[in-house]
VOBAVEX-654419 format. One record per atom (N, C-alpha, C): x, y, z; residue in one letter. Coordinates in pm, whole numbers, padded with zeros to 5 digits, always signed. Layout:
BEGIN
XYZA...
***
This chain:
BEGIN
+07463-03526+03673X+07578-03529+03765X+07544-03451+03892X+07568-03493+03978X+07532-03491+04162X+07621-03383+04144X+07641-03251+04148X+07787-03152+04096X+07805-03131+04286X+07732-03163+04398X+07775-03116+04501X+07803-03209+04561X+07831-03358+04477X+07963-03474+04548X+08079-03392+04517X+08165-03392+04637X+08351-03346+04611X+08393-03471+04473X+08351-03575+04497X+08394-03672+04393X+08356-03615+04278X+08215-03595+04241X+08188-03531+04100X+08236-03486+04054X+08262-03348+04136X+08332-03175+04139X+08455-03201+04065X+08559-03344+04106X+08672-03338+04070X+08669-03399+03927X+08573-03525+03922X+08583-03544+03757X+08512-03469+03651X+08440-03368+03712X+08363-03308+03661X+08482-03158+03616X+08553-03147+03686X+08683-03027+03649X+08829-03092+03570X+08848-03203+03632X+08906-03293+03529X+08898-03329+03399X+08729-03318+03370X+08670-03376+03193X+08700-03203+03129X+08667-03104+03204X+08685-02986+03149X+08852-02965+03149X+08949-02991+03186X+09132-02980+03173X+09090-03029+03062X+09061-03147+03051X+09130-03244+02903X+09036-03187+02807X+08906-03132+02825X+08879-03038+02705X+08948-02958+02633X+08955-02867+02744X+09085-02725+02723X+09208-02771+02717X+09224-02918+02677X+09404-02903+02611X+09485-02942+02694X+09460-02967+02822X+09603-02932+02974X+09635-03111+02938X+09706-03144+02974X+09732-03269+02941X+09735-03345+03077X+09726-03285+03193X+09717-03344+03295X+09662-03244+03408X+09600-03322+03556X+09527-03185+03579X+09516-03282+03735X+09558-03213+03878X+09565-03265+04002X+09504-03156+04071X+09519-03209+04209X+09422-03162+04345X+09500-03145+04470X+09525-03024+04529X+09626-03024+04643X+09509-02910+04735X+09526-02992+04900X+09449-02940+04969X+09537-02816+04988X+09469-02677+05006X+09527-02516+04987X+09588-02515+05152X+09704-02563+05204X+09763-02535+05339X+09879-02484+05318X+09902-02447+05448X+10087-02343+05398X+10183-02483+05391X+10286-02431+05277X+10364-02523+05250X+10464-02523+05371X+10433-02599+05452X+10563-02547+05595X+10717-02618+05539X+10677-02726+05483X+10821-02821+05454X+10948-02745+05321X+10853-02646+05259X+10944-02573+05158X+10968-02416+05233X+10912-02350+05326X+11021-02245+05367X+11130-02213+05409X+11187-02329+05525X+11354-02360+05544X+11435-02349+05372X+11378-02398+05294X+11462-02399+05160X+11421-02299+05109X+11342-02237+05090X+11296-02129+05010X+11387-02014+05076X+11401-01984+05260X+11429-01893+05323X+11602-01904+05280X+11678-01993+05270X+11809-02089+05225X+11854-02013+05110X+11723-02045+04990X+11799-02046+04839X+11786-01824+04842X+11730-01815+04935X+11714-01604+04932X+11824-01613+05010X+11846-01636+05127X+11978-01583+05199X+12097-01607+05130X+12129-01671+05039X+12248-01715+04909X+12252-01620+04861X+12173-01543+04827X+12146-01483+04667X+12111-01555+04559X+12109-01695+04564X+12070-01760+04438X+11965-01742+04396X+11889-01617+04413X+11783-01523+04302X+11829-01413+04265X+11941-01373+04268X+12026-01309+04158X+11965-01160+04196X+11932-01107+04078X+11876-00996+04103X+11723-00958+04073X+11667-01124+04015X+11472-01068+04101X+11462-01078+04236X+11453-00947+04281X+11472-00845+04388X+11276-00960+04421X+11187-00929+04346X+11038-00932+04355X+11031-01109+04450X+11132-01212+04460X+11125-01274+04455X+11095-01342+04675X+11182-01192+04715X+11208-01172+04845X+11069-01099+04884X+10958-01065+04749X+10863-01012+04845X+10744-01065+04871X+10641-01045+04973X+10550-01143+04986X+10572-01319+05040X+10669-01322+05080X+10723-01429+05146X+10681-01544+05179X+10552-01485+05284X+10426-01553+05339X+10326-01585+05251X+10311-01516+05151X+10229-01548+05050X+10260-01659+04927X+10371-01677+04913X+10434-01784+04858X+10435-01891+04917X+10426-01917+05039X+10394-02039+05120X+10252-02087+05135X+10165-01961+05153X+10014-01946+05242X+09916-01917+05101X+09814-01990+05047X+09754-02015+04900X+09603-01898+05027X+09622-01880+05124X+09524-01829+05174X+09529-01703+05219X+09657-01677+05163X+09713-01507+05195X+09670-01460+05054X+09698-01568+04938X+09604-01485+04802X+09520-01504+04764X+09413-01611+04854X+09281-01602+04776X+09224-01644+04891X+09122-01540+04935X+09025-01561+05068X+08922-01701+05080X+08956-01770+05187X+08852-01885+05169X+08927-02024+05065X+09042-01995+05025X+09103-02113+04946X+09119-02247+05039X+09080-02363+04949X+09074-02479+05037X+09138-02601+04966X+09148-02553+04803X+09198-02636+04677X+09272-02542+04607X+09410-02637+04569X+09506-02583+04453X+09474-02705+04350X+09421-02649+04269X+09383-02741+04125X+09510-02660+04035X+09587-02772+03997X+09699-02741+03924X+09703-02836+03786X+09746-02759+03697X+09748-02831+03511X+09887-02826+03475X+09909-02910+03401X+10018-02873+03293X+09955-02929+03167X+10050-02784+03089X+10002-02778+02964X+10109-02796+02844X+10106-02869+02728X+10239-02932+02687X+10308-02808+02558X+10410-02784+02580X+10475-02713+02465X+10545-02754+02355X+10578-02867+02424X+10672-02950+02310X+10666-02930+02149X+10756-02891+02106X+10696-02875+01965X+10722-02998+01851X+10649-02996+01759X+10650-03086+01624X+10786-03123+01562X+10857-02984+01539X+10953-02972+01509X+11057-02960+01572X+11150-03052+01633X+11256-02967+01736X+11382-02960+01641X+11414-02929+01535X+11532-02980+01479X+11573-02832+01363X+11430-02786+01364X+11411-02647+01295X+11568-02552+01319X+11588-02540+01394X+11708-02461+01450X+11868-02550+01432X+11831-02641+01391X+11971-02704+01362X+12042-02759+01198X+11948-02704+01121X+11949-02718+00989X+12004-02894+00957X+11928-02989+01032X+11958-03116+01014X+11852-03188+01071X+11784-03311+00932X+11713-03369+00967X+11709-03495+01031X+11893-03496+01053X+11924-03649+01129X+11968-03589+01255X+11929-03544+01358X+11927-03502+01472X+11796-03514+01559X+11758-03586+01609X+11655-03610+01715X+11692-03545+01889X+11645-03388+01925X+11661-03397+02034X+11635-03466+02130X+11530-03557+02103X+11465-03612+02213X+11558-03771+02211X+11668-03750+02137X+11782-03883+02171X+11903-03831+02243X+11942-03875+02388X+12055-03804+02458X+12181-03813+02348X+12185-03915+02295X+12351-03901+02174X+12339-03846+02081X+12192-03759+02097X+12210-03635+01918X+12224-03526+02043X+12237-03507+02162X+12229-03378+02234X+12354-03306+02204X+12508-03334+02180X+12633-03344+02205X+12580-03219+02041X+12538-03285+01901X+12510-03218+01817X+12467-03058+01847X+12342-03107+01882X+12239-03026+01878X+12321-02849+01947X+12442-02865+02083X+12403-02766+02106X+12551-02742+02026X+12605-02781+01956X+12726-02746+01908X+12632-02677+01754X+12499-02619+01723X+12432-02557+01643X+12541-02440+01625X+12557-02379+01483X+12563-02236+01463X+12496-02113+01469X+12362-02152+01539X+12280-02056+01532X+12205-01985+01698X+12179-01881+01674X+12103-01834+01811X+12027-01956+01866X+12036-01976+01971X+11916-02072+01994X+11812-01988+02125X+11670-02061+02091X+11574-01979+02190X+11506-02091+02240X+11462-02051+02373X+11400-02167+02443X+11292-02228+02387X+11308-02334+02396X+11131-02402+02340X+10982-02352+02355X+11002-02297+02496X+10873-02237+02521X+10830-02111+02466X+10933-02029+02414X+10898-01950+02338X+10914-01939+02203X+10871-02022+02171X+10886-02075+02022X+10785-01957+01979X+10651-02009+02037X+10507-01940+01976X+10447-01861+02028X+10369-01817+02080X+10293-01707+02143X+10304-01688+02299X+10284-01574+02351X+10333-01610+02501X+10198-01678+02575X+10256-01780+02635X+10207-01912+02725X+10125-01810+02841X+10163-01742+02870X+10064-01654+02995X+09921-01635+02970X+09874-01579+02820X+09806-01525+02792X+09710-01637+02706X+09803-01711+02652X+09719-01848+02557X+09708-01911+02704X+09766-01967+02810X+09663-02070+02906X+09602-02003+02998X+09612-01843+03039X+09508-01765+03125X+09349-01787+03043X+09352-01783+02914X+09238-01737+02861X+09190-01919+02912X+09253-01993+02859X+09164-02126+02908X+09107-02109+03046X+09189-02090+03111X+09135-02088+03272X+09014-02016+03290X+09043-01923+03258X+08933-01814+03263X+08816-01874+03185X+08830-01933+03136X+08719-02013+03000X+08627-02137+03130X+08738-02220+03198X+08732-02308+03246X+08631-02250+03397X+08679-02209+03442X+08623-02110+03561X+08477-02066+03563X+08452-01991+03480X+08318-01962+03391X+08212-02085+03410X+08302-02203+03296X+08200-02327+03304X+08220-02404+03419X+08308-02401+03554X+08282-02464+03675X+08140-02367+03746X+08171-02233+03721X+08079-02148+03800X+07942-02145+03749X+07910-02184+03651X+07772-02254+03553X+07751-02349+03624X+07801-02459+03675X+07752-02517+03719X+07745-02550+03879X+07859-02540+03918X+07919-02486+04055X+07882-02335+04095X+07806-02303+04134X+07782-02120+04147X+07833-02086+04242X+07845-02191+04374X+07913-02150+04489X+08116-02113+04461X+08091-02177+04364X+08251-02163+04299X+08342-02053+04320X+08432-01987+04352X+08491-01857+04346X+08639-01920+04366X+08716-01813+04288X+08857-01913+04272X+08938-01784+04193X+09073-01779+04149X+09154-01669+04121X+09291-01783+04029X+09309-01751+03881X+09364-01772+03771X+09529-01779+03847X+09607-01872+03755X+09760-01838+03813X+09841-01889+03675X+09931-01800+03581X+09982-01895+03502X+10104-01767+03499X+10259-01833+03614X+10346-01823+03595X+10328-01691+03662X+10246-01643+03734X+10229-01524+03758X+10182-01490+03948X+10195-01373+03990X+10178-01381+04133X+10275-01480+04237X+10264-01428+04366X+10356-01540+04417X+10321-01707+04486X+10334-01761+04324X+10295-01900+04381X+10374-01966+04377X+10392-02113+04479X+10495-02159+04427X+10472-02277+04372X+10455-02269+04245X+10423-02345+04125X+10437-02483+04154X+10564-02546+04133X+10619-02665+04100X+10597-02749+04249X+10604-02655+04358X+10583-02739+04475X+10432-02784+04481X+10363-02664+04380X+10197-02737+04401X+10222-02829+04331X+10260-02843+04202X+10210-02952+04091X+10268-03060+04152X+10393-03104+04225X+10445-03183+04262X+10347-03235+04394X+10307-03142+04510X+10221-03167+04596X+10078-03264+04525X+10020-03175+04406X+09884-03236+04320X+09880-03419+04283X+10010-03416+04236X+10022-03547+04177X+10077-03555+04042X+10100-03395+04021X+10155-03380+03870X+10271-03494+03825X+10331-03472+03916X+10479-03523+03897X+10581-03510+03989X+10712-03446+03981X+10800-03450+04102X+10866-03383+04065X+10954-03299+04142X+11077-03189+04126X+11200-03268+04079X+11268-03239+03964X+11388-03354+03948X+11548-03258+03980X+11565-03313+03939X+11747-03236+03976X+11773-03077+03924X+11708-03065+03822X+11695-02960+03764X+11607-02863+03805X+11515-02878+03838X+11452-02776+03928X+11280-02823+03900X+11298-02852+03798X+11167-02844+03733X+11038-03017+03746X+10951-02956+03710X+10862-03085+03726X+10876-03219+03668X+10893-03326+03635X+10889-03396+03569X+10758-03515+03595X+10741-03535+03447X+10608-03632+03467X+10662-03808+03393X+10664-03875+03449X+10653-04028+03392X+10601-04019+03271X+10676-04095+03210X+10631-04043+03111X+10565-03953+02960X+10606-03862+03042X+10594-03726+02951X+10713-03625+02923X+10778-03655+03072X+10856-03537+03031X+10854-03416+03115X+10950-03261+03053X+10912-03153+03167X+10882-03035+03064X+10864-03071+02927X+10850-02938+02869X+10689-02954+02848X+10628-02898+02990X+10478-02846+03013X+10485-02718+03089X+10402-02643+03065X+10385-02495+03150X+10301-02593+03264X+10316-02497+03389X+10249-02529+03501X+10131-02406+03509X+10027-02423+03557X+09908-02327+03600X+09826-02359+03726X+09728-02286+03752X+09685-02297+03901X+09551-02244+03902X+09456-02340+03947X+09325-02266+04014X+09336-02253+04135X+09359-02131+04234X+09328-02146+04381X+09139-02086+04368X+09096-02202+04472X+08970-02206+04463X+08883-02218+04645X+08793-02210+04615X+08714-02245+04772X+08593-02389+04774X+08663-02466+04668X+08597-02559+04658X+08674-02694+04728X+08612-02762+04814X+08708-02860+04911X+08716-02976+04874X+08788-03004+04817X+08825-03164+04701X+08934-03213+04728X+08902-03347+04735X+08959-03490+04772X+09106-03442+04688X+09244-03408+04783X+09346-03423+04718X+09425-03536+04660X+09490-03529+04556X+09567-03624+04465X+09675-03687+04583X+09725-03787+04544X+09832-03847+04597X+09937-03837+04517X+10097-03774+04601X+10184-03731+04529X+10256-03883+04440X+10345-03825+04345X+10415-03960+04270X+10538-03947+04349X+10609-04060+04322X+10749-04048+04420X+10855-04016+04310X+10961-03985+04368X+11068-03974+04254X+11118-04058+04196X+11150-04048+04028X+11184-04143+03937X+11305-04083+03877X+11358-04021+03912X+11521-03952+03887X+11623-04091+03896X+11614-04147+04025X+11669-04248+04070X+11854-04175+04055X+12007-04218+04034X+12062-04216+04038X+12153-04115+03904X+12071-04090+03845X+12079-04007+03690X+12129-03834+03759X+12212-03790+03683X+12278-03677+03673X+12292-03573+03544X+12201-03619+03459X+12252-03612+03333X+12232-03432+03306X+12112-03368+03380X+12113-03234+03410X+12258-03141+03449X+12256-03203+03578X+12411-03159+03677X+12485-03164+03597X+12545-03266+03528X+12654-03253+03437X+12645-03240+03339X+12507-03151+03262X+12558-03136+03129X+12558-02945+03103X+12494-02915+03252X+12499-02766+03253X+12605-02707+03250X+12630-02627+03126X+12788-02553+03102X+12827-02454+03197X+12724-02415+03316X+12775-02304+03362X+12764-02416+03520X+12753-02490+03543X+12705-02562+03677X+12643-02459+03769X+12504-02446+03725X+12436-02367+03784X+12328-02479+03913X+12338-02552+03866X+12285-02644+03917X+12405-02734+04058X+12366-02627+04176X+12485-02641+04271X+12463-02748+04341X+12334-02817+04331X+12296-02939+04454X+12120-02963+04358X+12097-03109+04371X+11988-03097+04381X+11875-03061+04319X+11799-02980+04263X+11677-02922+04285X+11694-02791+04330X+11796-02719+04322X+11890-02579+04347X+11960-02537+04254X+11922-02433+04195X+11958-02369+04070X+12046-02213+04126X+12141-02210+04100X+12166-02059+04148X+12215-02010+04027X+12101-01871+04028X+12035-01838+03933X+12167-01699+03843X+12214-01676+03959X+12356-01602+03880X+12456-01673+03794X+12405-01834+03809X+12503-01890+03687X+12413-01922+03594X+12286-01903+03585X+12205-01981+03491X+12191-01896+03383X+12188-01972+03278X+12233-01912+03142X+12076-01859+03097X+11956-01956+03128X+11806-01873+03151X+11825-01724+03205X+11848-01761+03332X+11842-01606+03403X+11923-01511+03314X+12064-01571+03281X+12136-01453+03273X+12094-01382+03091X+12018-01486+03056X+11994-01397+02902X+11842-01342+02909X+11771-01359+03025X+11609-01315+03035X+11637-01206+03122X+11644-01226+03220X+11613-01165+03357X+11688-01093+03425X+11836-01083+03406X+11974-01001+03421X+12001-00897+03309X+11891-00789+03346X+11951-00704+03245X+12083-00605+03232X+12158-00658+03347X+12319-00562+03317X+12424-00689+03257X+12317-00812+03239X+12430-00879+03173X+12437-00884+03033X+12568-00904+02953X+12700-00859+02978X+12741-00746+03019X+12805-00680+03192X+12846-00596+03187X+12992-00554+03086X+13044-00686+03049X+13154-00605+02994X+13138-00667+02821X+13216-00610+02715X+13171-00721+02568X+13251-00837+02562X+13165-00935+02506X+13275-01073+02477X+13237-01178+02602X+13162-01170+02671X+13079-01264+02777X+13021-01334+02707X+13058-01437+02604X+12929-01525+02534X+12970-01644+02607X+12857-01692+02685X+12903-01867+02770X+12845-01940+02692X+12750-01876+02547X+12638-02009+02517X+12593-01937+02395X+12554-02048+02323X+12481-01971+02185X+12325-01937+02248X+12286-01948+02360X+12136-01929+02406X+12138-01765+02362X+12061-01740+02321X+11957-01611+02279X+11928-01560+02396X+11786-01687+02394X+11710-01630+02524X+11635-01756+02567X+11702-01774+02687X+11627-01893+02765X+11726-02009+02752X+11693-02156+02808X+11851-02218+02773X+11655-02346+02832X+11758-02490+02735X+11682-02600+02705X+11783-02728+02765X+11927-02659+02776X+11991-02801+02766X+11978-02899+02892X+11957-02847+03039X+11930-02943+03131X+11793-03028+03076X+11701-02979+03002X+11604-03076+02976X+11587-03169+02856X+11684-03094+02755X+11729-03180+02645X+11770-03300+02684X+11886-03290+02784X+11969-03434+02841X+11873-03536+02912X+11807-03470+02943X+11712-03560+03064X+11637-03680+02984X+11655-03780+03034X+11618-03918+02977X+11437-03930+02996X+11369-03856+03081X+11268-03878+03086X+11206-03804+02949X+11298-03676+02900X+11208-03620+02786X+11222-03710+02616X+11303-03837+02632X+11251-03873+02512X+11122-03934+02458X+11031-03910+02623X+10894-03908+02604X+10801-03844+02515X+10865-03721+02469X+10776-03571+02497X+10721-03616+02378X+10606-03564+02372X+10494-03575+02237X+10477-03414+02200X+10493-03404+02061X+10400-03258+01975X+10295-03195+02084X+10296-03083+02078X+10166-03036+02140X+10113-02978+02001X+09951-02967+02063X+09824-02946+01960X+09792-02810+01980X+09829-02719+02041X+09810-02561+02031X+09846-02510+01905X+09793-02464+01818X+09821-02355+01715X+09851-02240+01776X+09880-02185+01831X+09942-02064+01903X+10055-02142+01923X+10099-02189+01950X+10252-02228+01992X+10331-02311+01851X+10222-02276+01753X+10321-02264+01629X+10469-02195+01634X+10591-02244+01585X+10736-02184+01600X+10702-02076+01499X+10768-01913+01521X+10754-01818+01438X+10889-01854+01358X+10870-01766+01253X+10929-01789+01141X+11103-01760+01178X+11120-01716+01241X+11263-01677+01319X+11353-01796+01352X+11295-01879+01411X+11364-02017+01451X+11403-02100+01331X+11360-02057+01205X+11420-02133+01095X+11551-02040+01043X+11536-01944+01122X+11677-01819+01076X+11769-01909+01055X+11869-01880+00957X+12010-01942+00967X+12067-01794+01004X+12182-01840+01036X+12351-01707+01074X+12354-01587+01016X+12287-01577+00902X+12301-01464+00832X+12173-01372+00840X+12075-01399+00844X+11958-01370+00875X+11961-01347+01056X+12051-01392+01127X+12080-01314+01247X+12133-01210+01246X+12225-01240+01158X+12372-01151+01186X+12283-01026+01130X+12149-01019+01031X+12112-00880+00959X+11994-00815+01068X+11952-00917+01138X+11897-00830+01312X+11981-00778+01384X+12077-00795+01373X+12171-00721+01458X+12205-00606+01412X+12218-00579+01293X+12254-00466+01250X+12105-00355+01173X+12017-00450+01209X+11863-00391+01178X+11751-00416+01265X+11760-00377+01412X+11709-00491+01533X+11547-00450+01482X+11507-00346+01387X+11348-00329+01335X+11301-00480+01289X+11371-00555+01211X+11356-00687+01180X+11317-00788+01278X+11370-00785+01345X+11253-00862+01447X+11138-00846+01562X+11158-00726+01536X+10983-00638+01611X+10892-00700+01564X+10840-00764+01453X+10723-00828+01387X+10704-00981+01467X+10817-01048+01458X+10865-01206+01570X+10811-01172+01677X+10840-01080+01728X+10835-01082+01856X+10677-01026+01919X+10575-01018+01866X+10464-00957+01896X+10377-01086+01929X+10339-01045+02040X+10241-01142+02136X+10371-01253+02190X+10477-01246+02184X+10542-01333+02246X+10616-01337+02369X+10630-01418+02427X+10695-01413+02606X+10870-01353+02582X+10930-01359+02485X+11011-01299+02443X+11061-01133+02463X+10958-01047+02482X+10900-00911+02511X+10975-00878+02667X+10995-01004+02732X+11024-01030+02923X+11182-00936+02876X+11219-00982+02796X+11370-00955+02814X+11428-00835+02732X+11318-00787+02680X+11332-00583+02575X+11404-00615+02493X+11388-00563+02365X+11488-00562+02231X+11606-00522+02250X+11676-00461+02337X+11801-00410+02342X+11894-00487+02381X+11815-00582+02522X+11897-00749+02579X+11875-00789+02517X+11769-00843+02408X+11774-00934+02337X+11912-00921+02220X+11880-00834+02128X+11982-00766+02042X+12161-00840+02091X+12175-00804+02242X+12317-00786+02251X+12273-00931+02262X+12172-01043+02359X+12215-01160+02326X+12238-01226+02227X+12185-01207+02144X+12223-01273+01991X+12320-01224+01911X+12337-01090+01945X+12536-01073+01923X+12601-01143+01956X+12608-01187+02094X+12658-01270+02200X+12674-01406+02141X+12569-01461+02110X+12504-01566+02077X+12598-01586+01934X+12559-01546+01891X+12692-01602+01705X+12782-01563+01733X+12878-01492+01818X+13019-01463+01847X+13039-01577+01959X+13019-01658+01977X+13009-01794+02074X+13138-01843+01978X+13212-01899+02064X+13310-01985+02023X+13301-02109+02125X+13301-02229+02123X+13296-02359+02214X+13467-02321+02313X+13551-02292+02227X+13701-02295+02248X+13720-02154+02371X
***
């Protein structure tokens, strides 16, 4: 292989994604995103970032892939699939298919804590950094001129506008990526690199006239669009808001931690296929029934063992604790 054709370079980093697992893997030339700062500058002057304060900093660097990595010329962006085997584990019923919009109505009327999909299994930061880092290595084996800097969910990038820029897929109503065919429950990641490769051509949007996000979000956090304001979002408010509940008896949702239902509804995810990670095995917790919650709550040592190596850790045992108080004192009424 000619490794110093740009053409090579790209199938040659491409055969290595689908080694390492990523299920899909694009090419965005590294320029400042000029067409997303009017909105970016928009969704901060709202407040609809709540209270990550971190989100207002570095500004320029969230636009500019060349403010964080000297010499960047390529955003090589992956997604990697989480979907699990089992989605039904948490609903003590084997005639429930989330991935059918007329079992969704079921699913969240569950009696039990529910936790986001993605943190079913081990935290995703650390299981797809190590690929990258794996991946990087064997571009620079062969590529030596190579030099490039890891991104998974971390630093200020702005993720979804690359993968969407790459060819991943497209931003749908909900905020998030969606792929033809696949679906949106994939982590996004990032090589910024100094290697200059033929960028992907974006996909267009396949949302078409569908709402099924917008209207099935219980808190309508979802104010317009592809605009999430993040003080109603039931994600934010059980991860990332740690004075929420300021007062007791605030339960909007049986969510724990993290919230699934804009992507449950979404017609593109009755795509989604199992992912093949053994690390993103579901821990033994998600088969909890009510009572086996209700005895973490009153013994929060019981789930210190669950929770080790997991992305779960974001939100401290003490928010967690009151969310799942929260969480089984849920009444629909």
């Amino acid at each position: 292989m000619a490794v110093q054709d740009p053409t090579n370079q790209k199938e040659f980093i491409s055969a290595l994604a689908e080694k390492h697992g990523f299920l899909a893997c694009g090419f965005a030339r590294a320029e400042k995103l000029t067409e997303t700062e009017p909105s970016l500058l928009d969704w901060l002057n709202k407040g609809y970032h709540g209270k990550m304060e971190y989100m207002e900093n570095h500004f320029q660097k969230r636009l500019d892939p060349s403010l964080l990595v000297e010499g960047a010329k390529t955003v090589i962006c992956f997604a990697y699939n989480y979907f699990p085997a089992q989605t039904s584990t948490q609903i003590k019923s084997s005639t429930i298919d989330i991935r059918k919009p007329s079992d969704i109505s079921t699913v969240v009327e569950s009696k039990t804590p529910k936790i986001a999909k993605y943190a079913w299994g081990d935290d995703y930061h650390h299981v797809i950094k190590e690929k990258l880092f794996d991946m990087m290595g064997e571009i620079q084996s062969i590529i030596p001129s190579f030099e490039g800097r890891a991104f998974v969910d971390s630093a200020p990038v702005m993720e979804r506008q690359w993968a969407e820029k790459s060819g991943l897929g497209w931003i749908g109503k909900n905020s998030l990526l969606l792929r033809k065919g696949v679906g949106s429950f994939f982590f996004l990641a990032e090589i910024i690199c100094n290697l200059e490769i033929e960028p992907d051509r974006q996909q267009t949007d396949h949302c078409g006239e569908c709402t099924a996000c917008i209207d099935a979000c219980p808190t309508q956090a979802i104010v317009q669009p592809q605009v999430i304001d993040s003080n109603r979002c039931i994600s934010y408010l059980t991860i990332e808001d740690k004075t929420w509940p300021e007062a007791p008896g605030e339960a909007i949702s049986e969510w724990a931690y993290g919230c699934d239902i804009c992507q449950d509804v979404c017609p593109w995810n009755r795509f989604s296929q199992p992912n093949q990670e053994p690390r993103f095995v579901p821990r033994d917790m998600i088969t909890w029934d009510a009572e086996q919650w209700k005895n973490v709550v009153c013994e929060p040592a019981q789930i210190k063992p669950q929770l080790k190596k997991s992305a779960m850790q974001r939100a401290g045992l003490k928010k967690l604790i009151a969310q799942i108080e929260l969480a089984l004192n849920y009444r629909p009424d």
